[in-house]
mmCIF file of the N, C-alpha and C atoms, coordinates in Angstrom:
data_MODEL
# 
_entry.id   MODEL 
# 
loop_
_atom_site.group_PDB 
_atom_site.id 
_atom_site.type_symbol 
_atom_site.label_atom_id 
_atom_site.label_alt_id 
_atom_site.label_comp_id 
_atom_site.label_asym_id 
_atom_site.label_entity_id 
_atom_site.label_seq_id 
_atom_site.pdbx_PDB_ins_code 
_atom_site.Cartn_x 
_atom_site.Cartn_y 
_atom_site.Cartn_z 
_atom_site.occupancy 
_atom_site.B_iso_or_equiv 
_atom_site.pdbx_formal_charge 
_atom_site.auth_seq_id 
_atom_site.auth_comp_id 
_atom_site.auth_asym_id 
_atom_site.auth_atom_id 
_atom_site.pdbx_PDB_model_num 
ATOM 1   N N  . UNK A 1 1  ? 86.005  144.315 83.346  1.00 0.00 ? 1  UNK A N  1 
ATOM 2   C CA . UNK A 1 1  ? 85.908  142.885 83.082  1.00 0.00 ? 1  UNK A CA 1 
ATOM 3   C C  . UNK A 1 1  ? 87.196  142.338 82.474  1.00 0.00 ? 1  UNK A C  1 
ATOM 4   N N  . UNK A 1 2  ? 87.708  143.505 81.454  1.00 0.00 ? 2  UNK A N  1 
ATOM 5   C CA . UNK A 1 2  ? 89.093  142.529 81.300  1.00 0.00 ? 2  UNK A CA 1 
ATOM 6   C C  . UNK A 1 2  ? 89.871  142.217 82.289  1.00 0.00 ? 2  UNK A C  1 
ATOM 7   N N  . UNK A 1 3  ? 90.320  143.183 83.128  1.00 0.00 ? 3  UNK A N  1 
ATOM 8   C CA . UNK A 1 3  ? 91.553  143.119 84.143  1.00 0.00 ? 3  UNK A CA 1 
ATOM 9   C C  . UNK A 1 3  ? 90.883  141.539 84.740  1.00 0.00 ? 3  UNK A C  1 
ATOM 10  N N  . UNK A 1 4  ? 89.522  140.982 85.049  1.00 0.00 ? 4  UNK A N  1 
ATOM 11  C CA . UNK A 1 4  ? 89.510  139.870 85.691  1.00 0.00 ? 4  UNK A CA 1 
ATOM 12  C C  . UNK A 1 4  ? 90.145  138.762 84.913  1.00 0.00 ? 4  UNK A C  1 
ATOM 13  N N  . UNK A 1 5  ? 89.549  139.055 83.570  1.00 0.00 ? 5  UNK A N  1 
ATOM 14  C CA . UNK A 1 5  ? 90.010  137.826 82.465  1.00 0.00 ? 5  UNK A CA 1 
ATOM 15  C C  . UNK A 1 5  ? 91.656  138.098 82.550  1.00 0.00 ? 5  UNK A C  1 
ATOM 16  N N  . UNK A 1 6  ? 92.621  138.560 82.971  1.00 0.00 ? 6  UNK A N  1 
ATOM 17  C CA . UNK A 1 6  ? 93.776  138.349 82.846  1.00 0.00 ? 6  UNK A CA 1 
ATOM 18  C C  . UNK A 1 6  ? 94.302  138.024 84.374  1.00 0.00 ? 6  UNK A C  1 
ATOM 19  N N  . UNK A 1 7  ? 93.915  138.800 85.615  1.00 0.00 ? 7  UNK A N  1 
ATOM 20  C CA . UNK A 1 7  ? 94.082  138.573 87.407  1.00 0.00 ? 7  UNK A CA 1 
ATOM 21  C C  . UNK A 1 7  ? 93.594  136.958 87.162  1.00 0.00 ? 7  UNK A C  1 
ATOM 22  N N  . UNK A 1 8  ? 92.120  136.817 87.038  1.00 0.00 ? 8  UNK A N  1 
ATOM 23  C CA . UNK A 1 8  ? 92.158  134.948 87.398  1.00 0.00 ? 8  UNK A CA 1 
ATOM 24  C C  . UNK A 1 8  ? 92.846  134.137 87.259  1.00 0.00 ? 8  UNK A C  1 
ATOM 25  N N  . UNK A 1 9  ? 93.465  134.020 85.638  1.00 0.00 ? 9  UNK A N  1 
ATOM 26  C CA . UNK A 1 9  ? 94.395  132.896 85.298  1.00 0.00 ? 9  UNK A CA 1 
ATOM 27  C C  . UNK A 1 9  ? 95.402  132.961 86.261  1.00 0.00 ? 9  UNK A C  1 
ATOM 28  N N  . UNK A 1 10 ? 96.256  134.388 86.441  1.00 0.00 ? 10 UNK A N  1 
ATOM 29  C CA . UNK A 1 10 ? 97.655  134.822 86.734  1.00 0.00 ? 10 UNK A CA 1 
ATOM 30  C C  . UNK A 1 10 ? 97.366  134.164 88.585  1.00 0.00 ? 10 UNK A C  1 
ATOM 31  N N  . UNK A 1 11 ? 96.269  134.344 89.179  1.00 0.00 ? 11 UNK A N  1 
ATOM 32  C CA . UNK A 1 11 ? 95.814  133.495 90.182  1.00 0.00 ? 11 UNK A CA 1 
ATOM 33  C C  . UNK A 1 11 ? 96.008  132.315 90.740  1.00 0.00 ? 11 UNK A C  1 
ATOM 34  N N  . UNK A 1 12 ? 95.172  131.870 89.223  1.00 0.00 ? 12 UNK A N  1 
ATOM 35  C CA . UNK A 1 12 ? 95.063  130.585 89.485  1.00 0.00 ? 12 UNK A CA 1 
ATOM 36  C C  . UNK A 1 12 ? 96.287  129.810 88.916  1.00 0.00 ? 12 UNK A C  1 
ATOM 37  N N  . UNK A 1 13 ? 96.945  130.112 88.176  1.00 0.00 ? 13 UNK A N  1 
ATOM 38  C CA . UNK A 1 13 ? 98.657  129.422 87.878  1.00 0.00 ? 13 UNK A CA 1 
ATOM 39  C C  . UNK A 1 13 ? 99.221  129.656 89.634  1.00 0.00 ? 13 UNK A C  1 
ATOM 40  N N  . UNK A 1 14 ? 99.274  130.884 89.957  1.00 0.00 ? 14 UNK A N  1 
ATOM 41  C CA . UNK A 1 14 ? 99.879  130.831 91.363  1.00 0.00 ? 14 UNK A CA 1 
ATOM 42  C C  . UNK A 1 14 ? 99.397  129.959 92.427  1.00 0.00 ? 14 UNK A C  1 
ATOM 43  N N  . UNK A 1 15 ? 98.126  130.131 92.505  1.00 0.00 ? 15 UNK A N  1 
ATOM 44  C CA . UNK A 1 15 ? 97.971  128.455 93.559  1.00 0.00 ? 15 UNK A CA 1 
ATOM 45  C C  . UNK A 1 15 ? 98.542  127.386 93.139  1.00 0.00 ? 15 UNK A C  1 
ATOM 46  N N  . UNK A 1 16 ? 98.213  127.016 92.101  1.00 0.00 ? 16 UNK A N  1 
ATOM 47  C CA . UNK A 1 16 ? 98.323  125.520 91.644  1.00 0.00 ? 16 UNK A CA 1 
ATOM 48  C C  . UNK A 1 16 ? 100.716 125.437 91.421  1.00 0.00 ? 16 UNK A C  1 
ATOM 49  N N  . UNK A 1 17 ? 101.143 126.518 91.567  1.00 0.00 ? 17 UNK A N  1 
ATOM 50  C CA . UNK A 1 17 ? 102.563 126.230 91.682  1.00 0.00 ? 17 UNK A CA 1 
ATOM 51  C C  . UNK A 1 17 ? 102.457 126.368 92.978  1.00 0.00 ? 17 UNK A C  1 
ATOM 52  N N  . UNK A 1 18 ? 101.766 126.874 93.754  1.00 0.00 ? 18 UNK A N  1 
ATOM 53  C CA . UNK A 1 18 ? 102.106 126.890 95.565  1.00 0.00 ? 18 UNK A CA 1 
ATOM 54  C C  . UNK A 1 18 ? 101.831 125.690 95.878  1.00 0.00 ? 18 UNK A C  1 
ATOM 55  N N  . UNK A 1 19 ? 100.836 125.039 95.566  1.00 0.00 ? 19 UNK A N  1 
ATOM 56  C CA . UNK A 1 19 ? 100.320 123.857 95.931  1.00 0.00 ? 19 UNK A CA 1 
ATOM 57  C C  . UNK A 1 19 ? 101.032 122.449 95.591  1.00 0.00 ? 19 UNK A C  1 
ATOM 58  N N  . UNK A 1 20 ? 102.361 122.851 94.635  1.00 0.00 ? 20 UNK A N  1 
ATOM 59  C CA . UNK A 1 20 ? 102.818 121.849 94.181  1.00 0.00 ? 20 UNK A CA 1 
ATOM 60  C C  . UNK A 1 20 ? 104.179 121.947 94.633  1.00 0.00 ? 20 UNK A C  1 
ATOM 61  N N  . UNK A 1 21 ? 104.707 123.122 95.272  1.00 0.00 ? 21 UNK A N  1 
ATOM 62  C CA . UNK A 1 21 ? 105.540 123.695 95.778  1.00 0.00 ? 21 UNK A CA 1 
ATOM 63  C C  . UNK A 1 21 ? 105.578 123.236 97.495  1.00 0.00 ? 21 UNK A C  1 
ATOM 64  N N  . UNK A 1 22 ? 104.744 123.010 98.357  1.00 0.00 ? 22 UNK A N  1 
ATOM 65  C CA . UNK A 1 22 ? 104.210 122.612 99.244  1.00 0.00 ? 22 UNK A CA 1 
ATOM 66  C C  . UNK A 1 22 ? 103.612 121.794 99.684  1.00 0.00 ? 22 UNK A C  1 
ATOM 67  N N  . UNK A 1 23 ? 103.491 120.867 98.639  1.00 0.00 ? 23 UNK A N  1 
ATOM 68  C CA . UNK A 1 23 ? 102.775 119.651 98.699  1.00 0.00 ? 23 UNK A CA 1 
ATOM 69  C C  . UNK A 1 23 ? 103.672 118.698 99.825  1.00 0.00 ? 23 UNK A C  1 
ATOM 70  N N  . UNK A 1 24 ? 104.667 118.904 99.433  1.00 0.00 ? 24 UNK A N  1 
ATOM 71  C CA . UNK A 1 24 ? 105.643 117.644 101.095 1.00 0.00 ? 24 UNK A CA 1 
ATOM 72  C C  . UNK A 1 24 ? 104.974 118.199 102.139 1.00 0.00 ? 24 UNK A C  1 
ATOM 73  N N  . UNK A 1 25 ? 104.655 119.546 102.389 1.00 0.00 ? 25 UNK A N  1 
ATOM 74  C CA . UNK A 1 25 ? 104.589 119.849 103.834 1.00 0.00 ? 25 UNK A CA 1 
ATOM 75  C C  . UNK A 1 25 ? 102.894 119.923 103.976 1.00 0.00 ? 25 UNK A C  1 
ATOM 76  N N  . UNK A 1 26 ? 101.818 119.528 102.704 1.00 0.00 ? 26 UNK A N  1 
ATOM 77  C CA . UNK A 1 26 ? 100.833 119.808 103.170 1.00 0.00 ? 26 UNK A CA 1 
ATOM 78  C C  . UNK A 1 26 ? 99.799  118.407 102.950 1.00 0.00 ? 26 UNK A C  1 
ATOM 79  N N  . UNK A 1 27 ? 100.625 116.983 102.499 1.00 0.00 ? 27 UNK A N  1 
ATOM 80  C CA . UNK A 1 27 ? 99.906  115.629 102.511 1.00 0.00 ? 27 UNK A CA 1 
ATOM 81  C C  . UNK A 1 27 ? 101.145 115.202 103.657 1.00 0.00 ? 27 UNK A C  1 
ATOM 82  N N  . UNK A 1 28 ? 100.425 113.750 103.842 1.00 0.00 ? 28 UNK A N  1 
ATOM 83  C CA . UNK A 1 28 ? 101.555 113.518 104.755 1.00 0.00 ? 28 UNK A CA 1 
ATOM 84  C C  . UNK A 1 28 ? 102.578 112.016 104.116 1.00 0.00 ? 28 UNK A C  1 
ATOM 85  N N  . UNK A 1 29 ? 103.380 112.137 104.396 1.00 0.00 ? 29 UNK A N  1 
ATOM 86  C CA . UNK A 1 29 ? 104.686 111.047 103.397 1.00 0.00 ? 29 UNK A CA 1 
ATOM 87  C C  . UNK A 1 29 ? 104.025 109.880 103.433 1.00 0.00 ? 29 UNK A C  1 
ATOM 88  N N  . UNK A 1 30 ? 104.410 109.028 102.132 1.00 0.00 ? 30 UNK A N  1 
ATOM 89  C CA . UNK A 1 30 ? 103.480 108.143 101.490 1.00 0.00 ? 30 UNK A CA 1 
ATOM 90  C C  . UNK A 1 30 ? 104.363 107.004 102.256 1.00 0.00 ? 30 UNK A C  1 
ATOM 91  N N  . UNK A 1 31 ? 103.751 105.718 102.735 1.00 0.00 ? 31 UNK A N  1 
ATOM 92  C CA . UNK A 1 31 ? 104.277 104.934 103.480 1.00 0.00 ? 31 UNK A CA 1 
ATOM 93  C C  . UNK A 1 31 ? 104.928 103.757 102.183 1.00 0.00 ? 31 UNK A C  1 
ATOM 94  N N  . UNK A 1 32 ? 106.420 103.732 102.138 1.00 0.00 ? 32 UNK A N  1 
ATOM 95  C CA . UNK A 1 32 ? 107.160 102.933 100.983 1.00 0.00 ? 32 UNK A CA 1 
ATOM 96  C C  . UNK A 1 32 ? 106.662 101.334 100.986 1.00 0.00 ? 32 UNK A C  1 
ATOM 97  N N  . UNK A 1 33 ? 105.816 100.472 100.579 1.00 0.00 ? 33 UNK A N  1 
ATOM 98  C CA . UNK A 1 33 ? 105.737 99.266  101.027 1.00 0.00 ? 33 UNK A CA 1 
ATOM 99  C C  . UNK A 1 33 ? 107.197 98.223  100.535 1.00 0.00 ? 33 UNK A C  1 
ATOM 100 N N  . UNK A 1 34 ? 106.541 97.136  101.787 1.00 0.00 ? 34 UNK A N  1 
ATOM 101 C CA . UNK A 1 34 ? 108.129 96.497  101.542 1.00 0.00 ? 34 UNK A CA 1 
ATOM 102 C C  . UNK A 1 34 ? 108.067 95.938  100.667 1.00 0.00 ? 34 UNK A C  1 
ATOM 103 N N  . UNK A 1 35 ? 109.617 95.993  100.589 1.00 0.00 ? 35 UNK A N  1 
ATOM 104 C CA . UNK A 1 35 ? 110.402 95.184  99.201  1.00 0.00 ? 35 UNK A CA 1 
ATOM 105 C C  . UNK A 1 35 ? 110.232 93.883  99.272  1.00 0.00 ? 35 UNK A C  1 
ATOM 106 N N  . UNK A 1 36 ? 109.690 93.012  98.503  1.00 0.00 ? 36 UNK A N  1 
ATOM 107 C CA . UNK A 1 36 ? 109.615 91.586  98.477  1.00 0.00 ? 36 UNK A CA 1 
ATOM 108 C C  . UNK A 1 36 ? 111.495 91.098  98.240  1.00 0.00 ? 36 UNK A C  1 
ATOM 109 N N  . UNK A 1 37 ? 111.748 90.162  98.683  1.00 0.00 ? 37 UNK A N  1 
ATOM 110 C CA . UNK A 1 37 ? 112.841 89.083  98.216  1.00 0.00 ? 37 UNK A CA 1 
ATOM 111 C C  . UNK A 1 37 ? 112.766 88.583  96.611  1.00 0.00 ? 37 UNK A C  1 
ATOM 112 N N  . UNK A 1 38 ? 114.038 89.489  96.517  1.00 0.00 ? 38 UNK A N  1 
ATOM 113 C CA . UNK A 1 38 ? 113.900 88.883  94.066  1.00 0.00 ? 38 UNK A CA 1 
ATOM 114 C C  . UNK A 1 38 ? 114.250 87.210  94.458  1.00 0.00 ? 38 UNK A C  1 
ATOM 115 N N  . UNK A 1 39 ? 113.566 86.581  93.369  1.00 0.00 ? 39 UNK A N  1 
ATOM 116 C CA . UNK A 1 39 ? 113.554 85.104  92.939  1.00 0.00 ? 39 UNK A CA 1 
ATOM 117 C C  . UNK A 1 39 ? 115.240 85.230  92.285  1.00 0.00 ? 39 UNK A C  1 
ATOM 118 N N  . UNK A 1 40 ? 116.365 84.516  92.565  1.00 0.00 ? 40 UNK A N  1 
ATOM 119 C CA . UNK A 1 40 ? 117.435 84.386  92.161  1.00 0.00 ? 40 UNK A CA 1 
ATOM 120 C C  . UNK A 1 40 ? 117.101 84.416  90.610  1.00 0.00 ? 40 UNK A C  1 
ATOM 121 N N  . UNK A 1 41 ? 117.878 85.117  89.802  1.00 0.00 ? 41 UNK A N  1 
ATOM 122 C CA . UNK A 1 41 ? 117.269 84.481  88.187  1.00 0.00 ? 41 UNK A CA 1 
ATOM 123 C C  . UNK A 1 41 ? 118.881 83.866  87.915  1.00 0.00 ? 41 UNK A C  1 
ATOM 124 N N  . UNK A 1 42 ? 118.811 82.962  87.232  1.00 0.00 ? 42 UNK A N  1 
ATOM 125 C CA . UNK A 1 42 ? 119.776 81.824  86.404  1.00 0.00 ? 42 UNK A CA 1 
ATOM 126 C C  . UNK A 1 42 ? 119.914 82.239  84.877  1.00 0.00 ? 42 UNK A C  1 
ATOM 127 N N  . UNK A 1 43 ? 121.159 82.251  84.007  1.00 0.00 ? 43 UNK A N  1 
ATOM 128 C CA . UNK A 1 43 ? 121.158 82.289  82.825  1.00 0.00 ? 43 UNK A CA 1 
ATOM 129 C C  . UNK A 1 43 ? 120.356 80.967  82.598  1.00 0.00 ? 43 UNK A C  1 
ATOM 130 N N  . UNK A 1 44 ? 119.847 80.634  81.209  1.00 0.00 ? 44 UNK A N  1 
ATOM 131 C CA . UNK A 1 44 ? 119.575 79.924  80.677  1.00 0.00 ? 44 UNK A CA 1 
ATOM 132 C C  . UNK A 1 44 ? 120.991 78.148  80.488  1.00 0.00 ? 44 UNK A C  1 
ATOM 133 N N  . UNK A 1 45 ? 121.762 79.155  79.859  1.00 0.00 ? 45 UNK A N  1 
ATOM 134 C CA . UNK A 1 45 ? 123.373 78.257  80.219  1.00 0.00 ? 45 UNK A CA 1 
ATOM 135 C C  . UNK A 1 45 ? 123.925 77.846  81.092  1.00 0.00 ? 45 UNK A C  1 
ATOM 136 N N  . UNK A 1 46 ? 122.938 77.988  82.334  1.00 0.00 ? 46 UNK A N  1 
ATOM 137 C CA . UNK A 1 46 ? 123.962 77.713  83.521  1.00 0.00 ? 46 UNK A CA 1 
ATOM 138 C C  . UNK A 1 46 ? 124.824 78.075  84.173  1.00 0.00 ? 46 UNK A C  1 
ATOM 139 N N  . UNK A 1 47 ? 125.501 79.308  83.444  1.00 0.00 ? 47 UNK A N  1 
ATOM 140 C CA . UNK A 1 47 ? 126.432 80.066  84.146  1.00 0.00 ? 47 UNK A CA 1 
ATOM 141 C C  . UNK A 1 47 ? 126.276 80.659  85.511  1.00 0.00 ? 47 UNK A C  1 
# 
């Protein structure tokens, strides 16, 4: 029973870095939405 209590964790850390390691190739690329047009901003002074 010990050897499990120490194999699971050491396991389960290894998926969860594969999975984060691989994640580009295993969701598919997030679609960038478009950029709106910035509102010109003005100093206050007029410059």
């Amino acid at each position: 029973m010990m050897v499990l209590t120490v194999i699971i964790p050491v396991l389960m850390l290894g998926a969860v870095l594969a999975l984060g390691r691989y994640e580009e190739w295993i969701l598919p690329p997030a679609e960038e939405p478009e950029q709106q047009p910035h509102a010109a901003v003005s100093s206050p002074s007029g410059v």
